[in-house]
C-alpha positions as CSV (number, residue, x, y, z in Angstrom):
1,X,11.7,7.8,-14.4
2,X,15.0,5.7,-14.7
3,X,14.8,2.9,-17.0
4,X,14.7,-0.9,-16.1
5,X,18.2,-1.9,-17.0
6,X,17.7,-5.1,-19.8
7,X,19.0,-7.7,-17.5
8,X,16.7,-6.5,-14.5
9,X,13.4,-6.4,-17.1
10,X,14.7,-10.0,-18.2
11,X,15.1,-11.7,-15.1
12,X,11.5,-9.7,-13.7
13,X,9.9,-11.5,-17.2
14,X,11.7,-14.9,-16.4
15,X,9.8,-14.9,-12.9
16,X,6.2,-13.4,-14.3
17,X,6.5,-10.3,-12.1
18,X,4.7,-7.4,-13.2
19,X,6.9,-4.9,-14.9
20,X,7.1,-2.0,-11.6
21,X,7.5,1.7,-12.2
22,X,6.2,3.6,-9.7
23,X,5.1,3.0,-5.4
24,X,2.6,4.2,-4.0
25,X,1.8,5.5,-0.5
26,X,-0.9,5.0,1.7
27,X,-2.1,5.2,5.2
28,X,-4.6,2.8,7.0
29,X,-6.7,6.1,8.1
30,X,-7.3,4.0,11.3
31,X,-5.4,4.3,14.6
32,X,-2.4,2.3,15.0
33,X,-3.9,0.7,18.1
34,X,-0.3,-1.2,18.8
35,X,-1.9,-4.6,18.3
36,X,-1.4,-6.0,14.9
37,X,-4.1,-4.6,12.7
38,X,-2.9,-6.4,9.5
39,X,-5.9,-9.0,10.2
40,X,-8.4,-5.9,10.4
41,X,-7.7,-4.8,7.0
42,X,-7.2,-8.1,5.8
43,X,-11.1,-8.7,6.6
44,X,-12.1,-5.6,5.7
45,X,-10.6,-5.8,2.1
46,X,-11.7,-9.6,1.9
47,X,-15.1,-9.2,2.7
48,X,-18.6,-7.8,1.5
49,X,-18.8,-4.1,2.0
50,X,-21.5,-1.4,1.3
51,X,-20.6,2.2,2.3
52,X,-17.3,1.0,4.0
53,X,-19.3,-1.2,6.7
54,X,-18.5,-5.0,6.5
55,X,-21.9,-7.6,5.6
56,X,-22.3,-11.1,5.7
57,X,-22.2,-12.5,2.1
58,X,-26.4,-13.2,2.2
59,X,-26.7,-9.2,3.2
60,X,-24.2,-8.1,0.0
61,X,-25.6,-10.5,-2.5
62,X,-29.3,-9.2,-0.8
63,X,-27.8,-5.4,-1.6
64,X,-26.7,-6.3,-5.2
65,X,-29.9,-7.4,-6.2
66,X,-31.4,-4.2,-5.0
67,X,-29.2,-2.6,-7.3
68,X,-27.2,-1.3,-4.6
69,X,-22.9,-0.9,-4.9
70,X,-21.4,-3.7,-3.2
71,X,-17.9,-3.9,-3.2
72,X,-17.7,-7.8,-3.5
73,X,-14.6,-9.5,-1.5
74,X,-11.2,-9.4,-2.6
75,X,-8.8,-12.1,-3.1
76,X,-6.1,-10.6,-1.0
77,X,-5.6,-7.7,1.2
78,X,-5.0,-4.9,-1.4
79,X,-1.4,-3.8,-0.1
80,X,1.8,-5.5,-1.2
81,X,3.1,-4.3,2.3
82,X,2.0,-2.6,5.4
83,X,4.0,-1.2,7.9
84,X,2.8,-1.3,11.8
85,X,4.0,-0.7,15.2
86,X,3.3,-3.7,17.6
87,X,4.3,-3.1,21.5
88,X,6.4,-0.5,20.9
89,X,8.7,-1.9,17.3
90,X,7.8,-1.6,14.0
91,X,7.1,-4.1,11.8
92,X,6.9,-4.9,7.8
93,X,4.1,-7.5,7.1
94,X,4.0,-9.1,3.3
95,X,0.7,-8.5,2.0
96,X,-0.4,-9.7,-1.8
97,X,2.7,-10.9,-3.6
98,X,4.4,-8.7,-5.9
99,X,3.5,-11.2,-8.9
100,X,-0.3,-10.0,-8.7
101,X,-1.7,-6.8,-9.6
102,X,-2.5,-3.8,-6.2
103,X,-5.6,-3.4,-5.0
104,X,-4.8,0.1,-3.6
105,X,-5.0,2.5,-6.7
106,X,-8.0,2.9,-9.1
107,X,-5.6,2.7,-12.7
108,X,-2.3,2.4,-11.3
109,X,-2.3,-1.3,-9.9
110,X,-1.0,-2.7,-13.0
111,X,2.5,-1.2,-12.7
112,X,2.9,-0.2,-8.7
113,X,3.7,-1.8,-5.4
114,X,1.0,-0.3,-3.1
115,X,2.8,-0.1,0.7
116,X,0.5,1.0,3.8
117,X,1.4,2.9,7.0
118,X,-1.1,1.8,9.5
119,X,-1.8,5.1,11.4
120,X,-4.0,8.2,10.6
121,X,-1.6,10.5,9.5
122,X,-4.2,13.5,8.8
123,X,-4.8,13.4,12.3
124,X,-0.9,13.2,13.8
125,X,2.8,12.9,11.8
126,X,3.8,9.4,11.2
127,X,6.6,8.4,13.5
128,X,9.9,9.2,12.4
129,X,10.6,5.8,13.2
130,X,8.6,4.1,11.2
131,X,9.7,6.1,8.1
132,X,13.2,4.9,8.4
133,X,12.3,1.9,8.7
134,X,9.9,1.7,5.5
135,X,12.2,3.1,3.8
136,X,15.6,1.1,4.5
137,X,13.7,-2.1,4.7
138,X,11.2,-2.1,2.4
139,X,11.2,1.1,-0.1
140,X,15.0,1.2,-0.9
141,X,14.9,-2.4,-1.9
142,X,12.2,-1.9,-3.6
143,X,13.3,0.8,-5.8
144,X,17.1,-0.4,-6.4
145,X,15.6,-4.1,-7.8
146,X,13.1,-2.5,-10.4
147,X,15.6,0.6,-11.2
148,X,13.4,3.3,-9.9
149,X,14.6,6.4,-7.8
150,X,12.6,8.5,-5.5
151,X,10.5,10.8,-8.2
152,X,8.4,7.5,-9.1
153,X,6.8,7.3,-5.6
154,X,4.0,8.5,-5.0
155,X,1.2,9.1,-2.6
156,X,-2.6,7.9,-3.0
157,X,-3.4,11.7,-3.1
158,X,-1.5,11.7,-6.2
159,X,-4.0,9.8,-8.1
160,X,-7.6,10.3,-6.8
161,X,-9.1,12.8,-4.7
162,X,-7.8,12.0,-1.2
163,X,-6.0,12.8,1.5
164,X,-3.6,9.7,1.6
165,X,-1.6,9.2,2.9
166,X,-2.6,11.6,5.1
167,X,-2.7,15.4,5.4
168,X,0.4,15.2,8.0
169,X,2.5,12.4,5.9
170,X,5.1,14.5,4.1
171,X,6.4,12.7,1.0
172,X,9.1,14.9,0.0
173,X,10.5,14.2,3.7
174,X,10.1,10.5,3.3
175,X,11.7,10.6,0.1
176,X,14.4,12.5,1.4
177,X,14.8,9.5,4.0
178,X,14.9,7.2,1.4
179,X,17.7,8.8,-0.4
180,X,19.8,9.1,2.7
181,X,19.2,5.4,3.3
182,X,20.8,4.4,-0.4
């Protein structure tokens, strides 16, 4: 991991954002249905859930008092970006701002910048595409304002026993992207 150069940590302190050192990959594991599905997950991750179905709130608090595991509604999509095709182009979409802790990774939202592919990529490739374009619009930014290089991003799969994102997402391609996009 490269260090935060002393005026970059200084000017991140000055504007309260979280001190960065790593991405993280993921994938929607939904079909990109070429319609914008930033509002699906939005819902989904601001809503009651119980074993990945959505419930009305009466329903999860109901479920809590059984003693069942409700995940309660977040605040925010859990994403700080999600990348989507829409009619054929690709598009970035902001999701939480970069100021509040990720929703996306059990112990490694405090210091990452969680970023979405909306596809299933362990059931088809990601579109070259859409790799370039995460990567020269979103992930080299990214990386070049909080001093990282490609060995701090990672994948989901890297931290908890998944797939994501995705069996057919290659990382060490997409990293190879974003170093020829520099």
């Amino acid at each position: 991991m490269m260090l935060m150069p002393y005026w970059l940590r200084m000017y991140v302190l000055s504007k309260q954002i979280r001190l960065i050192t790593k991405v993280i990959v993921h994938h929607s594991l939904t079909a990109d249905g070429k319609v914008v599905n930033y509002k699906a997950i939005l819902k989904y991750h601001t809503s009651w859930r119980y074993k990945g179905r959505i419930l009305t709130e009466t329903k999860g608090r109901k479920l809590l008092a059984e003693g069942k595991k409700v995940t309660k509604p977040w605040r925010d999509i859990g994403y700080h970006f999600l990348i989507e095709e829409i009619a054929g182009s690709y598009y970035v979409f902001v999701g939480r701002p970069l100021h509040w802790e990720g929703g996306h990774t059990k112990g490694q939202n405090e210091t990452s910048i969680g970023i979405c592919f909306v596809g299933n990529y362990d059931a088809c490739k990601p579109p070259k595409e859409m790799l370039k374009l995460g990567a020269k619009r979103l992930v080299v930014p990214m990386i070049t304002m909080f001093g990282l290089t490609t060995d701090d991003i990672y994948g989901h799969r890297d931290f908890a026993r998944k797939s994501c994102p995705g069996e057919k997402f290659d990382l060490d391609t997409f990293k190879k992207i974003v170093k020829e996009n520099k």
